[in-house]
CHARMM internal coordinates of N, CA and C (Angstrom, degrees):
IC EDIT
DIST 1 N 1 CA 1.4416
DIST 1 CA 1 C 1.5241
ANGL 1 N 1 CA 1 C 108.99
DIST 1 C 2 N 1.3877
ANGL 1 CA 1 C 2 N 106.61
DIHE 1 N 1 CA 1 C 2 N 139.13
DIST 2 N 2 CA 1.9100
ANGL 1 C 2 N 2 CA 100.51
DIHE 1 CA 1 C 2 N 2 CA -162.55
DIST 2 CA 2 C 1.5431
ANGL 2 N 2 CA 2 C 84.33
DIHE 1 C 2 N 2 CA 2 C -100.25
DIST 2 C 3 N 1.7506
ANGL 2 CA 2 C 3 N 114.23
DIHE 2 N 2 CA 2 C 3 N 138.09
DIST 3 N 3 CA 1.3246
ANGL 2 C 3 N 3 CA 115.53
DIHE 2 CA 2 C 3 N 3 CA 150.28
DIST 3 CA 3 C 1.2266
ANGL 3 N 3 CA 3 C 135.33
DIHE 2 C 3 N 3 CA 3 C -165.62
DIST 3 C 4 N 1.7451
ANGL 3 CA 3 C 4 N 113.89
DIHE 3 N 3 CA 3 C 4 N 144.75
DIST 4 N 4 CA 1.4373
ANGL 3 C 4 N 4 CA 110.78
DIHE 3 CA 3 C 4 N 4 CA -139.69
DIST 4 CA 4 C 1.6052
ANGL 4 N 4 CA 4 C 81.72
DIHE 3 C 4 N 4 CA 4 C -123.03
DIST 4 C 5 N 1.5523
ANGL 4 CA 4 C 5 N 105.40
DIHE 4 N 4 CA 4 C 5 N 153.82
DIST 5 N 5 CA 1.4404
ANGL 4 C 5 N 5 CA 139.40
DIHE 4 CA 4 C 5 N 5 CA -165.75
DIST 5 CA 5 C 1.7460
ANGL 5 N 5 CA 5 C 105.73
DIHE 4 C 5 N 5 CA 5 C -121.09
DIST 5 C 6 N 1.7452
ANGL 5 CA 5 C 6 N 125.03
DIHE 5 N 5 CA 5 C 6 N 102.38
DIST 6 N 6 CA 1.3118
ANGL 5 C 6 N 6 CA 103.83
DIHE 5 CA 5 C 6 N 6 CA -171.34
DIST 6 CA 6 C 0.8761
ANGL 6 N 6 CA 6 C 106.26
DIHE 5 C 6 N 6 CA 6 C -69.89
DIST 6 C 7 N 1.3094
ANGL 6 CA 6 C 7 N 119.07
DIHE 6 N 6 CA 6 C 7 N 150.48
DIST 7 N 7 CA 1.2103
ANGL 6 C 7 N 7 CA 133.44
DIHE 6 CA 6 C 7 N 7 CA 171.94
DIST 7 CA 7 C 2.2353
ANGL 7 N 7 CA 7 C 123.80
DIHE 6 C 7 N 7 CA 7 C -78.26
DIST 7 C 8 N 0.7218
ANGL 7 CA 7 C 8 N 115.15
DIHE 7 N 7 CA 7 C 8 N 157.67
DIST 8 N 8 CA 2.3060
ANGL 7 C 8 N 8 CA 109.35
DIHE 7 CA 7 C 8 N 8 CA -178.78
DIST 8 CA 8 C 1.2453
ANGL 8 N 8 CA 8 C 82.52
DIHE 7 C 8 N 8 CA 8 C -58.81
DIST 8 C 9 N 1.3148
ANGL 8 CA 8 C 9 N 108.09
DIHE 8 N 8 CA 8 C 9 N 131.26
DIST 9 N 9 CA 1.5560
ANGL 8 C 9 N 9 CA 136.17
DIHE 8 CA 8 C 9 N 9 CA 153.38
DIST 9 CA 9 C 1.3148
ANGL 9 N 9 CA 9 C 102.68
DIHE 8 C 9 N 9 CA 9 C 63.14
DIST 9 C 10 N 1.4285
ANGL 9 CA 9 C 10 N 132.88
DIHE 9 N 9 CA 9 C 10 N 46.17
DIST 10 N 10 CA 1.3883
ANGL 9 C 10 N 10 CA 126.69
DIHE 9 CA 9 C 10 N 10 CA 171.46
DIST 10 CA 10 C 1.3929
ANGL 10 N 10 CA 10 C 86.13
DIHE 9 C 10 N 10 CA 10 C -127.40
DIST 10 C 11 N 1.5937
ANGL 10 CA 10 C 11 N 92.80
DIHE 10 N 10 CA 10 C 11 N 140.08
DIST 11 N 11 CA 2.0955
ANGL 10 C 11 N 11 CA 115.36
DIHE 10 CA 10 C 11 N 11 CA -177.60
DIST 11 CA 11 C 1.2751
ANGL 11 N 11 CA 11 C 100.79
DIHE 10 C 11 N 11 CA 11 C -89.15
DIST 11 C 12 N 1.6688
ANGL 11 CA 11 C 12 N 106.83
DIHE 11 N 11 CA 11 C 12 N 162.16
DIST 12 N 12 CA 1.3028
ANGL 11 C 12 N 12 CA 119.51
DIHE 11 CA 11 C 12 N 12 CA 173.34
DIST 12 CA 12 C 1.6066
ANGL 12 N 12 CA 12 C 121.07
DIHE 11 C 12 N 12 CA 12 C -38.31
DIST 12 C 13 N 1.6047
ANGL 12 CA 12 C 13 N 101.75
DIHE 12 N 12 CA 12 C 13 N -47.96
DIST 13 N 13 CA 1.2539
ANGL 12 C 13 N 13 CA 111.04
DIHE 12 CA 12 C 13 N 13 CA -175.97
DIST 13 CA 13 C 1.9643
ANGL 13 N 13 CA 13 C 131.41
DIHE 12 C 13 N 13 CA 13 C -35.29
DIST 13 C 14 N 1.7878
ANGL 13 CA 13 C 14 N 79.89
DIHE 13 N 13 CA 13 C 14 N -67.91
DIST 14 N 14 CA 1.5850
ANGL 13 C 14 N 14 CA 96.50
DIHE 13 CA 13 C 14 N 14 CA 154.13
DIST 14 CA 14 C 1.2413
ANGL 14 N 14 CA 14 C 148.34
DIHE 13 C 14 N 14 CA 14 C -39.46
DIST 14 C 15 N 1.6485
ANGL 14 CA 14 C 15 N 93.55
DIHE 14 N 14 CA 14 C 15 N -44.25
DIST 15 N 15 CA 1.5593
ANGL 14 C 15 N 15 CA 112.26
DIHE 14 CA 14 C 15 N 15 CA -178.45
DIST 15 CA 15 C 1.9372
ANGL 15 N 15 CA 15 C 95.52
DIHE 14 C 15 N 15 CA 15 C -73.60
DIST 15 C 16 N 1.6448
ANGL 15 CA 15 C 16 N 102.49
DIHE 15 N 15 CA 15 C 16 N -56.53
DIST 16 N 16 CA 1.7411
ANGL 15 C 16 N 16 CA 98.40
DIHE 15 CA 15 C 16 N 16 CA 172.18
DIST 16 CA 16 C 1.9697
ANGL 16 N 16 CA 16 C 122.99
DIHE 15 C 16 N 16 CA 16 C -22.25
DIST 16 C 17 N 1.4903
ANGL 16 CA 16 C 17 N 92.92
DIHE 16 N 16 CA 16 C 17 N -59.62
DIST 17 N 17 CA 1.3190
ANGL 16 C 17 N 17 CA 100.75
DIHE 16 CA 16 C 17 N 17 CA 176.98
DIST 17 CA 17 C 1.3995
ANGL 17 N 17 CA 17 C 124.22
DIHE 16 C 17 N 17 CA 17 C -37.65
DIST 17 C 18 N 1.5155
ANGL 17 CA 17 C 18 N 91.82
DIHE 17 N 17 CA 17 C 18 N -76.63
DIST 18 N 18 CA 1.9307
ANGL 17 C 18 N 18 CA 110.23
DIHE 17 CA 17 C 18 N 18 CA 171.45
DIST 18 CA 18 C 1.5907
ANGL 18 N 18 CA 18 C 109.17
DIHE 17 C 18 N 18 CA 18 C -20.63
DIST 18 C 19 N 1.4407
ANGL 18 CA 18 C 19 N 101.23
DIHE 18 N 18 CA 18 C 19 N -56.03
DIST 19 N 19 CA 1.4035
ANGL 18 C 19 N 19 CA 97.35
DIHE 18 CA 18 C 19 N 19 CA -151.49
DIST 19 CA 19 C 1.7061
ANGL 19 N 19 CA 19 C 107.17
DIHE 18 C 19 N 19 CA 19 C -83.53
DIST 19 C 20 N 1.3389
ANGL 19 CA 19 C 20 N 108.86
DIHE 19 N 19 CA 19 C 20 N -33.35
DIST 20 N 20 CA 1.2319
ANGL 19 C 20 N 20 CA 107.59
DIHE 19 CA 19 C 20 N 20 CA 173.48
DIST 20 CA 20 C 1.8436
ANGL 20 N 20 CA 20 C 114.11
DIHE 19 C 20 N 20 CA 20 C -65.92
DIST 20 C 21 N 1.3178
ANGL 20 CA 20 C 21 N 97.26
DIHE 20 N 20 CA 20 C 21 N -35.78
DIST 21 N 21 CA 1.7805
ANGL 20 C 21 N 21 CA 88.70
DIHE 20 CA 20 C 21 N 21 CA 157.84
DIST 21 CA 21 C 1.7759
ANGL 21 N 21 CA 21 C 125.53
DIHE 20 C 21 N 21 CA 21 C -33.58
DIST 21 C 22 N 1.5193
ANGL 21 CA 21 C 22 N 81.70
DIHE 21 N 21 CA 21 C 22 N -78.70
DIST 22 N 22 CA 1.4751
ANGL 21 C 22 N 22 CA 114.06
DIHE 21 CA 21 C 22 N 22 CA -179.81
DIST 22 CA 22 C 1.8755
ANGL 22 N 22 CA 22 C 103.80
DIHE 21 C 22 N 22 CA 22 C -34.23
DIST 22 C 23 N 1.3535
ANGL 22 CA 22 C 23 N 124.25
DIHE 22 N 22 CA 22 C 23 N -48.47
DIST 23 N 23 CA 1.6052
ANGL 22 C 23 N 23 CA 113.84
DIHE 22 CA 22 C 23 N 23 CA -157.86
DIST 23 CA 23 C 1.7305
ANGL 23 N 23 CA 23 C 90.36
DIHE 22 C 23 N 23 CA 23 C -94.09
DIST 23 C 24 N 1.3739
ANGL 23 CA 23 C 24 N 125.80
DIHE 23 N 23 CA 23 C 24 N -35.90
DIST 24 N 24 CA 1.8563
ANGL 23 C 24 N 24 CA 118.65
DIHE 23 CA 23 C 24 N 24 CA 164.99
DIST 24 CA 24 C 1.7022
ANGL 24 N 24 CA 24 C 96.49
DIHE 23 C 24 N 24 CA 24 C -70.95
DIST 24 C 25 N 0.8203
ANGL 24 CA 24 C 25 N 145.78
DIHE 24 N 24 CA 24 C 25 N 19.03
DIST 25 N 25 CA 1.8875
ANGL 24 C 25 N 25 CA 142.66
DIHE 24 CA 24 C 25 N 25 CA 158.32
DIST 25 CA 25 C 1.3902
ANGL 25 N 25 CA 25 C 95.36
DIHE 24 C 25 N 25 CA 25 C -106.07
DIST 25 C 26 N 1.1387
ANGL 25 CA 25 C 26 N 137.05
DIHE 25 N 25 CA 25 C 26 N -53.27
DIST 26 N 26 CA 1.5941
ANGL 25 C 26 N 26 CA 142.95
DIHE 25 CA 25 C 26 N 26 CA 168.00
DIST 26 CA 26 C 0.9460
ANGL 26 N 26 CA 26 C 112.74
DIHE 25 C 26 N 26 CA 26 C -57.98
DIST 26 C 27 N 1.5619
ANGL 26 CA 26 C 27 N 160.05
DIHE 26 N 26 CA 26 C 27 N -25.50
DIST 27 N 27 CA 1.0920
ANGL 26 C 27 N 27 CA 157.75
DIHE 26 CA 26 C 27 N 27 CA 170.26
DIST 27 CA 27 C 1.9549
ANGL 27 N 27 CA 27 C 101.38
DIHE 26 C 27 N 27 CA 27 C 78.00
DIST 27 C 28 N 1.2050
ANGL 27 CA 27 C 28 N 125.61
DIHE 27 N 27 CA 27 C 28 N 50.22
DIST 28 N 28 CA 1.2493
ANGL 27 C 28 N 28 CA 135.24
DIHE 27 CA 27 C 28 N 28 CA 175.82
DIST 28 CA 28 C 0.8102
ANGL 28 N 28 CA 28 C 101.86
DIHE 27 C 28 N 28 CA 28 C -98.48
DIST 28 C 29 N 1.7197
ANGL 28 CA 28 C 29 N 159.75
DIHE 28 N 28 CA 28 C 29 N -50.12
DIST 29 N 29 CA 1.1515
ANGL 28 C 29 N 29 CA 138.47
DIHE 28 CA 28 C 29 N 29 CA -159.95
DIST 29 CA 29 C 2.0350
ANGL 29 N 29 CA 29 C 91.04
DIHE 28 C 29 N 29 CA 29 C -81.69
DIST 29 C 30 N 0.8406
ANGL 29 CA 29 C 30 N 129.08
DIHE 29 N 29 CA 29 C 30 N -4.60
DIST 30 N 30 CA 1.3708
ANGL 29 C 30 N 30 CA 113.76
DIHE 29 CA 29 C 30 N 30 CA -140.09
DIST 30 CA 30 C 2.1199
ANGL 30 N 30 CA 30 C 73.51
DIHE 29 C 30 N 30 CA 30 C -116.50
DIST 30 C 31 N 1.0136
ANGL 30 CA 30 C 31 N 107.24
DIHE 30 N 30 CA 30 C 31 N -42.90
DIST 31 N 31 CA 2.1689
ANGL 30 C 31 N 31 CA 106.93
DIHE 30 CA 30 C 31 N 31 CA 172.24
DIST 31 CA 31 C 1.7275
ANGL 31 N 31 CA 31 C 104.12
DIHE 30 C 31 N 31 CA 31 C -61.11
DIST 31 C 32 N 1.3292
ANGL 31 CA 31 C 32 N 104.25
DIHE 31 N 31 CA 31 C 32 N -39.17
DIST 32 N 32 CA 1.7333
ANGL 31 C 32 N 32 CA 103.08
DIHE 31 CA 31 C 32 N 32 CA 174.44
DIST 32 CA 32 C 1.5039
ANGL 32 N 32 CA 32 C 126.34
DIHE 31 C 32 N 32 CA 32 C -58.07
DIST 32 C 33 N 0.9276
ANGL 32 CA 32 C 33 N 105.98
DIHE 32 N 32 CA 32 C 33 N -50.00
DIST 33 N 33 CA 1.3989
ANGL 32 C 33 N 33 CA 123.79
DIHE 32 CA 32 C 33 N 33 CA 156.50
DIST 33 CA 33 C 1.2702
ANGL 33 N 33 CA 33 C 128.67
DIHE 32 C 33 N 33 CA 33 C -40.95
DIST 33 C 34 N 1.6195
ANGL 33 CA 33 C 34 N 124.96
DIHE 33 N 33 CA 33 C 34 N -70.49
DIST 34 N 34 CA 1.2055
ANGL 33 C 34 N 34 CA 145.50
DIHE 33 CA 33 C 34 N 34 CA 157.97
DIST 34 CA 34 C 1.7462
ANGL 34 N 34 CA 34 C 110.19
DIHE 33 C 34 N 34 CA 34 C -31.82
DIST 34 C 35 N 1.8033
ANGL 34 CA 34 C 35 N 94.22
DIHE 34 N 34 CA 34 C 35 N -43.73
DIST 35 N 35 CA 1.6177
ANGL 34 C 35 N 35 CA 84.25
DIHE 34 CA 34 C 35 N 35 CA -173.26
DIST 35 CA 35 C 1.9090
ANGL 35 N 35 CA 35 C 117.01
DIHE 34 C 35 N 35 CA 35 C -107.78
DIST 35 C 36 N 1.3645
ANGL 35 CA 35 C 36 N 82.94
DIHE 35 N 35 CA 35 C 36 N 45.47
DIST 36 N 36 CA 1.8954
ANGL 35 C 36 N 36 CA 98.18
DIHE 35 CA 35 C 36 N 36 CA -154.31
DIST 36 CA 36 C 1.8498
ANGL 36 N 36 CA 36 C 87.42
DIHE 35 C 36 N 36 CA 36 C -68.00
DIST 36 C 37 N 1.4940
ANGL 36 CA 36 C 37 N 93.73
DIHE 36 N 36 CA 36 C 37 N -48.84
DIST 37 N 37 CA 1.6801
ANGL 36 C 37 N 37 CA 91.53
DIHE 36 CA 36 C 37 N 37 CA -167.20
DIST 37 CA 37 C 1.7517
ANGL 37 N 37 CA 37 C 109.99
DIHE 36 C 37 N 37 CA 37 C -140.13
DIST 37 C 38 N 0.7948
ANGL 37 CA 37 C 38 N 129.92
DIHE 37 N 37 CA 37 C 38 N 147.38
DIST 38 N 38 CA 1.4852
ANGL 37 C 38 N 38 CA 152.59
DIHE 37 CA 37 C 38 N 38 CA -138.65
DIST 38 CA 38 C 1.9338
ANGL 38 N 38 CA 38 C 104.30
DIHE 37 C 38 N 38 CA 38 C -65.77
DIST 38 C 39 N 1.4110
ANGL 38 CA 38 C 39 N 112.75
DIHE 38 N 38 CA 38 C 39 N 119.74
DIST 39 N 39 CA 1.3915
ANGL 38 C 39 N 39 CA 90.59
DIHE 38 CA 38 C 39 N 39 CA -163.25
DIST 39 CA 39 C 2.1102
ANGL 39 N 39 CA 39 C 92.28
DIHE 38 C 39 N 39 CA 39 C -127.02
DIST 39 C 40 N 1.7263
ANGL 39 CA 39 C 40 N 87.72
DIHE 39 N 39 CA 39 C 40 N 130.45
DIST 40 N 40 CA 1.3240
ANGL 39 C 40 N 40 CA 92.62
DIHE 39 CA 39 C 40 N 40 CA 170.63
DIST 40 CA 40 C 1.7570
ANGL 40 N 40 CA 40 C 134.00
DIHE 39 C 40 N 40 CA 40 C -19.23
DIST 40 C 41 N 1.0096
ANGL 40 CA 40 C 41 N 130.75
DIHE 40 N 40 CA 40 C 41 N 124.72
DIST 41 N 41 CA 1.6548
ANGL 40 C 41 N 41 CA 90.08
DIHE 40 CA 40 C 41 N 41 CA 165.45
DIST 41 CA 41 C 1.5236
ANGL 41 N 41 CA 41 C 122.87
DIHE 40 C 41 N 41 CA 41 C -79.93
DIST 41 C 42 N 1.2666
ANGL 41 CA 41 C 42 N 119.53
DIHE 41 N 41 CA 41 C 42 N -11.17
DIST 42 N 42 CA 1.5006
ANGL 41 C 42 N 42 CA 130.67
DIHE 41 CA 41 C 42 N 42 CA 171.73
DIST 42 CA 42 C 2.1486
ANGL 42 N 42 CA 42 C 95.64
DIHE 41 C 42 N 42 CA 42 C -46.30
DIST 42 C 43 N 1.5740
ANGL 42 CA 42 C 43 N 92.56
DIHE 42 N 42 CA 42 C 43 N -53.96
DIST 43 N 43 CA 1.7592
ANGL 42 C 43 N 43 CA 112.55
DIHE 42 CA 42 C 43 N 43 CA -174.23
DIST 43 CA 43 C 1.5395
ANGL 43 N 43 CA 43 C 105.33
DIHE 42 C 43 N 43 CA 43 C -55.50
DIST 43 C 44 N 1.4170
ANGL 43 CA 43 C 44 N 101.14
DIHE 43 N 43 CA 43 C 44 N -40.99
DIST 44 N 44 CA 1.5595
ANGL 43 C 44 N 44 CA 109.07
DIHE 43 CA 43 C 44 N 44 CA -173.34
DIST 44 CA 44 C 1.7873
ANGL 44 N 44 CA 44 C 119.81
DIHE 43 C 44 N 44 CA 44 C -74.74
DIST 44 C 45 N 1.5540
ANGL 44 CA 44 C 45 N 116.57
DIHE 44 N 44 CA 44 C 45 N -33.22
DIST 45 N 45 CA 1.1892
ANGL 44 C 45 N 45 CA 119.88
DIHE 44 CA 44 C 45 N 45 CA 153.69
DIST 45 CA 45 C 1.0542
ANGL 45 N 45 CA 45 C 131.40
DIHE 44 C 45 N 45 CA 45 C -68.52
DIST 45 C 46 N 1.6367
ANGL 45 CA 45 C 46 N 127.12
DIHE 45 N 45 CA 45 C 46 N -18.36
DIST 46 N 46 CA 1.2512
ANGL 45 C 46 N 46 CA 135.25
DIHE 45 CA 45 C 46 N 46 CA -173.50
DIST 46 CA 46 C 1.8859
ANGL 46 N 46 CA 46 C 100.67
DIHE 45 C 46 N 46 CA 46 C -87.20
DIST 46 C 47 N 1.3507
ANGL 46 CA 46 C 47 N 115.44
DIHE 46 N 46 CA 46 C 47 N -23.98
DIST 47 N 47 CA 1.4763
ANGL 46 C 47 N 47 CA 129.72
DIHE 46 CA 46 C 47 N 47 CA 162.47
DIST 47 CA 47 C 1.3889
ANGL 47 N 47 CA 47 C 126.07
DIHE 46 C 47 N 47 CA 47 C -48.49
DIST 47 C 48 N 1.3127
ANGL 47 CA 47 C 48 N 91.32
DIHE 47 N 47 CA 47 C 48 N -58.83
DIST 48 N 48 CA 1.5726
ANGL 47 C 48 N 48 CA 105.27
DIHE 47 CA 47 C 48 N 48 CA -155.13
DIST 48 CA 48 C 1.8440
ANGL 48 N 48 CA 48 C 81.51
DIHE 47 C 48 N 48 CA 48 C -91.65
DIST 48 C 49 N 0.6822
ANGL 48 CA 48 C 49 N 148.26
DIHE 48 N 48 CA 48 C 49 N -10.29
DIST 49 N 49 CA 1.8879
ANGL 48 C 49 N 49 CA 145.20
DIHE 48 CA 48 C 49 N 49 CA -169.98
DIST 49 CA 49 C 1.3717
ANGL 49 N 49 CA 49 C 87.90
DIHE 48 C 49 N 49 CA 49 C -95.42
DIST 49 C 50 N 1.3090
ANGL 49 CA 49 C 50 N 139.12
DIHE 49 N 49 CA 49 C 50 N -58.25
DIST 50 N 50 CA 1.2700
ANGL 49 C 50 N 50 CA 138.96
DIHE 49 CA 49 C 50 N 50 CA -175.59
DIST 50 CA 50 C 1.4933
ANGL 50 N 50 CA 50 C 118.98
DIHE 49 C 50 N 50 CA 50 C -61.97
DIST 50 C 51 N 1.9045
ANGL 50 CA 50 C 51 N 127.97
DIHE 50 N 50 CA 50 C 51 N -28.52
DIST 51 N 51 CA 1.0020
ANGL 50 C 51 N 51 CA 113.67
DIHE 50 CA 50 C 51 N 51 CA 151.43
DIST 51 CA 51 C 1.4441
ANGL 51 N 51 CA 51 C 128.88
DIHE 50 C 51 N 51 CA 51 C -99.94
DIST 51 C 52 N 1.2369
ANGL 51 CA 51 C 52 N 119.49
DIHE 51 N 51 CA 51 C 52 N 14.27
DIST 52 N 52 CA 1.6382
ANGL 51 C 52 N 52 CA 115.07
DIHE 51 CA 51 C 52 N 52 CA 139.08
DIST 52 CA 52 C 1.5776
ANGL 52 N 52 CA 52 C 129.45
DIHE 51 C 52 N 52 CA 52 C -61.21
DIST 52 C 53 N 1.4808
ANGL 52 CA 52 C 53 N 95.75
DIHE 52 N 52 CA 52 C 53 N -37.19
DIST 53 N 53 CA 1.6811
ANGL 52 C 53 N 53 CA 104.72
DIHE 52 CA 52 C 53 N 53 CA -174.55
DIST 53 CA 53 C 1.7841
ANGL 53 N 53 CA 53 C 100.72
DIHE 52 C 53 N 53 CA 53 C -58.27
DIST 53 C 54 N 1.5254
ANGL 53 CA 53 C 54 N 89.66
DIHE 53 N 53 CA 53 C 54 N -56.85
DIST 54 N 54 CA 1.5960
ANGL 53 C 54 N 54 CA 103.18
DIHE 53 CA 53 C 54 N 54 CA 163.68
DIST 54 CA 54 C 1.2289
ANGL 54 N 54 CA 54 C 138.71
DIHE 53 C 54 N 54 CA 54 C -20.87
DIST 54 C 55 N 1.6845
ANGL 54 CA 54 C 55 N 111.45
DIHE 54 N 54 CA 54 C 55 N -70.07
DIST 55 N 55 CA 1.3596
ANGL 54 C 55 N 55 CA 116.93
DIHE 54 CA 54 C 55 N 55 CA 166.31
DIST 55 CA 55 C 2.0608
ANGL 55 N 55 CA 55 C 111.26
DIHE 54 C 55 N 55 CA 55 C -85.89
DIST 55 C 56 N 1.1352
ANGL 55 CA 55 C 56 N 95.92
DIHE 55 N 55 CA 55 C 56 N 11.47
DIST 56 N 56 CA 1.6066
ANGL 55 C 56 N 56 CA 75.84
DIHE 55 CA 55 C 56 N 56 CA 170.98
DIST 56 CA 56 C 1.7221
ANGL 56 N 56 CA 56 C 100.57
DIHE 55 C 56 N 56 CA 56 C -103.22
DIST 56 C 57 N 1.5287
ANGL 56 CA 56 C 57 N 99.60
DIHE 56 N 56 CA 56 C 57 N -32.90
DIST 57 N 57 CA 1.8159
ANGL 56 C 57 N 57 CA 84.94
DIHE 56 CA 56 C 57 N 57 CA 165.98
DIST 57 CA 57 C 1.4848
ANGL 57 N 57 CA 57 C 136.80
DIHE 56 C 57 N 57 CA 57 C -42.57
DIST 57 C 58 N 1.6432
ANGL 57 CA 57 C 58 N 99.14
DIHE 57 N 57 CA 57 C 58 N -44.22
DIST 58 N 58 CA 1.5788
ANGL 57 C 58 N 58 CA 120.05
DIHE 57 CA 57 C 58 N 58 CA -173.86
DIST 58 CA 58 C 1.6063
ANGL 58 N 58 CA 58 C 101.93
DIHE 57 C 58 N 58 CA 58 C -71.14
DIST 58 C 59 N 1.4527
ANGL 58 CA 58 C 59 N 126.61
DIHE 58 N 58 CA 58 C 59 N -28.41
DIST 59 N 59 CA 1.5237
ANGL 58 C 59 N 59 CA 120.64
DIHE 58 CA 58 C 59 N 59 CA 172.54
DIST 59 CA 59 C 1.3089
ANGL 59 N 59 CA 59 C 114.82
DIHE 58 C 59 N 59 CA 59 C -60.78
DIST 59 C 60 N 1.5853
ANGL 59 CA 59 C 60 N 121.89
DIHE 59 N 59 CA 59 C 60 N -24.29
DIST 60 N 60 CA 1.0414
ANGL 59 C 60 N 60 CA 133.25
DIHE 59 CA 59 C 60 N 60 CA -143.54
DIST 60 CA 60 C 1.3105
ANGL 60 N 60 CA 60 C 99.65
DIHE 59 C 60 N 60 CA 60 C -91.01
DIST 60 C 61 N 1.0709
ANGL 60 CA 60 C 61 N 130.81
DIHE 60 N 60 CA 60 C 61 N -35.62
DIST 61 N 61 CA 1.3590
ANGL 60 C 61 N 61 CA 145.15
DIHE 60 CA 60 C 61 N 61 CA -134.42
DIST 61 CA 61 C 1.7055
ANGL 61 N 61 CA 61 C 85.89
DIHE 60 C 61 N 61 CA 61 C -112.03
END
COOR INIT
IC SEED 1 N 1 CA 1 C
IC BUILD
C-alpha cells in the first residue's frame, strides 16, 4: 500500500507526484490490472512458465 505523509510547506502538487511515484515503484496499478478480471489457473501457469522462459533467456545472454 503506497503512502505519503505531507510534508511543512509542501503543496498538493508535490505530494501528488510522490505518491503517484511511489504506487508505479510498487507495481499497484500494474496488480490492478492483472487482477481486473478472473484468470484461469491453467492461464495463470501458462503466464508465469512464459516469464521464466523469459527471464532465463535474458540470464543467458
Amino acid at each position: 500500500m503506497a503512502e505519503v505523509k505531507l510534508g511543512s510547506g509542501e503543496g498538493f502538487e508535490s505530494l501528488l507526484r510522490r505518491f503517484n511515484r511511489q504506487v508505479q515503484q510498487g507495481r499497484i496499478l500494474a496488480e490492478v490490472r492483472r487482477r481486473k478480471f478472473f484468470e484461469k489457473p491453467s492461464e495463470a501457469r501458462k503466464r508465469k512458465d512464459a516469464a521464466k522462459r523469459r527471464k532465463s533467456v535474458r540470464g543467458m545472454r
